[in-house]
Steps between C-alpha positions, in 0.01 A plus 500: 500500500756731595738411201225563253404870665890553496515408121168720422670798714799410248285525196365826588808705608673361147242547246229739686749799432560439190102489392438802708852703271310395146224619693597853538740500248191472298252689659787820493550450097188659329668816331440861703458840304666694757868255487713696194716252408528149434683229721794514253506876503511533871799274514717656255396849649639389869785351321586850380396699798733265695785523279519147450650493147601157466165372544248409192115389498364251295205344461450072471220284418560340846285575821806536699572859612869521636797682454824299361792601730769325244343687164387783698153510354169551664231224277150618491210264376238687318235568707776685721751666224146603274285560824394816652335368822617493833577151490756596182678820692554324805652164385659717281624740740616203701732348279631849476600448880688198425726673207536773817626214670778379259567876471586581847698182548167350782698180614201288577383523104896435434468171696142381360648550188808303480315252699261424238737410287606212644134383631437307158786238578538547886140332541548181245849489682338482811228219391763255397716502779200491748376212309848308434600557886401155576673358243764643591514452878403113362815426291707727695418310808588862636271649764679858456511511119114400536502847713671658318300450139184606686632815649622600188148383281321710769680815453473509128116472607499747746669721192146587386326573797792740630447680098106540530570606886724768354237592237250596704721859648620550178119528345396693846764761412455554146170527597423691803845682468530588218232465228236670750643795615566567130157495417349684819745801535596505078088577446445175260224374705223672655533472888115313470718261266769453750352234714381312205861478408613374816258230451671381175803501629413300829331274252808447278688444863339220614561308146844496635396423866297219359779356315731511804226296683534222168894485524501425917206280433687307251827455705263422797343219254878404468616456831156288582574280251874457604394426846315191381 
């Protein structure tokens, strides 16, 4: 009884904020009259206000909003680089705070960064020695190689978690640091806009927070099943 409530409680903190961000993200991204410019436009005019010359805009066919630290470009799908809703400025003003970040040298956004470079391998590393640590200890016959092997699987595991733990700051401050000051004291919103705003950008927050909660749950998952 109390495993199942645990796994429903699980269920809801991973993929409840993630229906409730398409939620607003959707609700924010009819088109307003009263927003100037586009998504796109925004960016590129912070960019320039900023002095942030080494920074370009594009637009993909992707959904995935994000700014790319090693080609220093900010991607915008097209509802966001085309759009002129609130749901378009902020996102867009948010990535914004993340080429802010490179700019000033933030260290956390530093770290995340050449962290996720090494996430693709460092997790099928991880898998294989977890899973060949018997094996291992078996023909080894050694107790402390055994040990050893898991410690090591385990941290390349852990690798993940520590990256989406690290993510979560790094969104915080381009968000609340950086991309909403600009838009409250530069005049782009309307202060009756500004709340809505924070409300996208808690949304887009607790996509990361949600996917933190996936990566422990899945080394959790691990360590059960080594215990067995």
């Amino acid at each position: 009884m109390l495993f199942g409530i645990g796994t429903l409680l699980l269920f809801v903190l991973i993929f409840g904020p993630q229906q409730w961000t398409r939620h607003i993200l959707k609700h924010y991204g009819n088109n307003i009259e009263g927003i100037p410019g586009s998504g796109g436009e925004l960016a590129v005019h912070l960019l320039e206000k900023l002095e942030i010359k080494d920074v370009s805009v594009v637009k993909t066919k992707s959904g995935n909003d994000h700014y790319d630290p090693g080609e220093k470009v900010i991607r915008l799908s097209p509802n966001i680089y085309d759009g002129k809703s609130l749901t378009a400025v902020t996102i867009a003003a948010h990535e914004c705070g993340h080429a802010m970040q490179h700019h000033t040298g933030y260290t956390p956004m530093y770290l995340r960064w050449h962290m996720f470079r090494f996430l693709a391998w460092a997790e099928k590393i991880g898998v294989i020695v977890l899973v060949s640590t018997p094996i291992i200890a078996l023909v080894t016959h050694s107790s402390h190689l055994g040990i050893a092997t898991l410690v090591c699987g385990i941290f390349f595991l852990f690798m993940p978690v520590l990256f989406h733990l690290l993510t979560l700051p790094v969104e915080l401050d381009a968000s609340f640091g950086r991309a909403l000051p600009i838009l409250k004291d530069g005049g782009y919103l309307s202060e009756s806009d500004i709340p809505k705003a924070k409300k996208i950008l808690i949304a887009a927050a607790l996509t990361y927070l949600s996917v933190s909660l996936a990566s422990i749950l899945n080394l959790y998952r691990w360590l059960i099943f080594l215990r067995r």
